[in-house]
Phi, psi and omega in degrees: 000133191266071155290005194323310215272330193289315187312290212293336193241016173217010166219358148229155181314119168266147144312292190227157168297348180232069156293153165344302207000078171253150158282090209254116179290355187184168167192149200200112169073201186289002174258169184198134186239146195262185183253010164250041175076346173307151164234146191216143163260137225258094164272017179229000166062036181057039173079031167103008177265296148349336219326315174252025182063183197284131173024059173276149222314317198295306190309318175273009177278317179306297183279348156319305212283333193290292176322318170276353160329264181152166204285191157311124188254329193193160173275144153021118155069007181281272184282105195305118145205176235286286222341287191294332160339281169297324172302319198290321178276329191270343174278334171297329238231338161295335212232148156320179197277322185297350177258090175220022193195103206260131136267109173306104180235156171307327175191195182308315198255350137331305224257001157280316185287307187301326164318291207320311157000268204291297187318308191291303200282312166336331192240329209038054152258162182250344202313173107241146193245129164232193191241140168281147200049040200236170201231127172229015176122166185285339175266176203301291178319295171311294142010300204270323192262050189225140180299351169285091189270358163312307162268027172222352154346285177300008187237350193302175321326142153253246176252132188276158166100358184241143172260137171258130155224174197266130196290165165078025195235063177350304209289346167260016195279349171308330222260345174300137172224182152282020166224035195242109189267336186201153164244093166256123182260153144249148203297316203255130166296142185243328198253025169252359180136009211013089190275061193305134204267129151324155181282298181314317177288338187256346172274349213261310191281304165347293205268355144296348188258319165286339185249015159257304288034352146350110179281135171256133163260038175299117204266114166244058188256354155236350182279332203274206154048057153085348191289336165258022182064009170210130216325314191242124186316324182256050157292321178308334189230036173035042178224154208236123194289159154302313169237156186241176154238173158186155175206246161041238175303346192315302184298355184066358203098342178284150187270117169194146170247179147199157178224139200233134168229190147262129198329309178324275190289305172304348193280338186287338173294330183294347194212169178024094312299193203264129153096041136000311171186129197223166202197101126004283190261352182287145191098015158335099164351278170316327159309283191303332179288334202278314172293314162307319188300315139004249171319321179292297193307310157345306198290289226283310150342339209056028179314321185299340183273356178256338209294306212256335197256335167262004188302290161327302165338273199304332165306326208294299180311320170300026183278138164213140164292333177291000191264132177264340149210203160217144172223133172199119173231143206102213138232075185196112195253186174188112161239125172271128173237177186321309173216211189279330199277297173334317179293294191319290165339304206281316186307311182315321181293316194279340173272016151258315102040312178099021185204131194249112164259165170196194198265145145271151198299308249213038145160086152310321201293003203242143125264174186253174169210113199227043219280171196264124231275356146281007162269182207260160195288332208262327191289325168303293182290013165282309181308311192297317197287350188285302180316302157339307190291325200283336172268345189278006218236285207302000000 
């Protein structure tokens, strides 16, 4: 008896009154096959996690090799081993010099609350500064600096102390003061829309930050790890943050975050008091084996020299008279249409199709598209004609 769907939707904890709800029994590359022989092709990398696509060989040959090792030995920062070792060098050694020192953490928005974290203790100011519309995760913390006041209502009081201004919006660079403990940005906004900044404005905000003491947090945990044609997004704009995040693809699929500094400003979690922030699982062996593999593949691939030549394909393929925009940088899109139902449509058709698009939470008129930058020329134009048929549908 086939109880899947009965299971899923009464015994595990729903989201939304509407999941997605396909079934998938496997995956490989940009595809994911149900278990009733349907194939659907994963253009959102599993919301940005996917990066190098679905099980790819070298990441799952790194954690088989992990696995016969072992598994978790100790929390966090205790026990020396290679796994976090080779992540920690080899991931530094991707960052400027002032970025030389990685905390391994469970996800995105763990590795945002610890930045807020690090910052507070570093300035011993309480201010934050964050952006209206911006998303920086679901616990309390992230929650209180991410701009969806829709989704944070039901939960107030949050966290105090924090100020919203508007991105890309010089004129607000004021409100950064010397009672300002942190700014955390995300470089590219992703779940408003992908929303990109000027370089003159992120150099601006830079040098507001260096002249209040204001710490910059910039959360690439969905912008980051090569997804813009450059490991890191604020490559783009010649400025360097006091602390970065990153999560999402970091893992290869597998869950581990990090929030990365300099030794200097991480030396502030040891002490007064001792274990400033500490994690159980962060620093997971199999993870970091899973994240190294990663990151080898990314380098070894030349993922990063295709990114901008397939990002461009798909602007190409992708004309409609019904599109009223497009935003992209990379391969991480936003298409605007008239309203919300039109997107529901164009996403629903194209997922009976056999092509997975999907919604932003913080600006229904857009679906997104992020697909995983090991896919193929022949594998885009397949995906774009089906999404083409789905807005002429819509």
């Amino acid at each position: 008896m086939d109880f899947s769907n009965e299971v899923f939707l009464h015994r595990l904890a729903q989201t939304t009154p509407n999941p997605f709800l396909i079934s998938i029994e496997r995956a490989e590359g940009v595809y994911l096959y149900s278990p009733d022989g349907k194939v659907y092709m994963d253009m959102i990398s599993g919301i940005g996690v996917s990066a190098i696509g679905h099980r790819h060989p070298h990441v799952v040959k790194a954690i088989k090799e992990q696995i016969d090792k072992h598994l978790h030995v100790m929390v966090y920062g205790e026990y020396i081993q290679s796994a976090s070792n080779r992540l920690a060098h080899t991931l530094t050694s991707l960052l400027p010099n002032s970025l030389n020192c990685c905390y391994f953490v469970n996800s995105g928005t763990e590795a945002n609350e610890a930045a807020l974290k690090l910052a507070k203790r570093i300035t011993g100011r309480t201010e934050i500064v964050s952006f209206r519309k911006s998303y920086h995760g679901s616990t309390h913390g992230s929650l209180s600096v991410s701009g969806n006041e829709v989704k944070k209502q039901a939960f107030r009081p949050l966290l105090p102390d924090v100020r919203f201004i508007t991105f890309n919006n010089p004129d607000d660079l004021k409100y950064i003061t010397p009672q300002t403990a942190c700014v955390i940005m995300e470089t590219i906004q992703g779940d408003a829309g992908v929303r990109i900044p000027d370089k003159a404005y992120m150099m601006a905000l830079r040098k507001r930050c260096t002249e209040t003491g204001a710490l910059l947090i910039l959360d690439e945990i969905q912008c980051g790890m090569g997804r813009t044609g450059k490991w890191f997004a604020f490559e783009h704009f010649g400025i360097v943050p006091d602390i970065l995040t990153i999560a999402k693809a970091f893992g290869g699929g597998l869950p581990i975050g990090a929030f990365i500094s300099s030794e200097e400003n991480m030396h502030h979690l040891t002490h007064n008091p001792m274990l400033g922030h500490i994690t159980t699982f962060g620093g997971n062996p199999v993870c970091c084996a899973s994240a190294l593999a990663t990151l080898q593949v990314i380098a070894e691939e030349k993922l990063l020299e295709q990114v901008e030549q397939k990002g461009r394909l798909i602007e190409t393929l992708l004309k409609h008279p019904k599109l009223k925009a497009v935003r992209r940088i990379g391969l991480l899109f936003a298409f605007d249409f008239e309203n919300d139902e039109i997107v529901n449509r164009i996403v629903n058709y194209a997922k009976e199709n056999g092509v997975i698009c999907y919604w932003f939470l913080s600006h229904p008129y857009s679906f997104r598209i992020a697909p995983p930058l090991t896919i193929t020329e022949s594998e885009i134009r397949k995906a774009c004609q089906v999404i083409l048929q789905a807005i002429d549908q819509a």
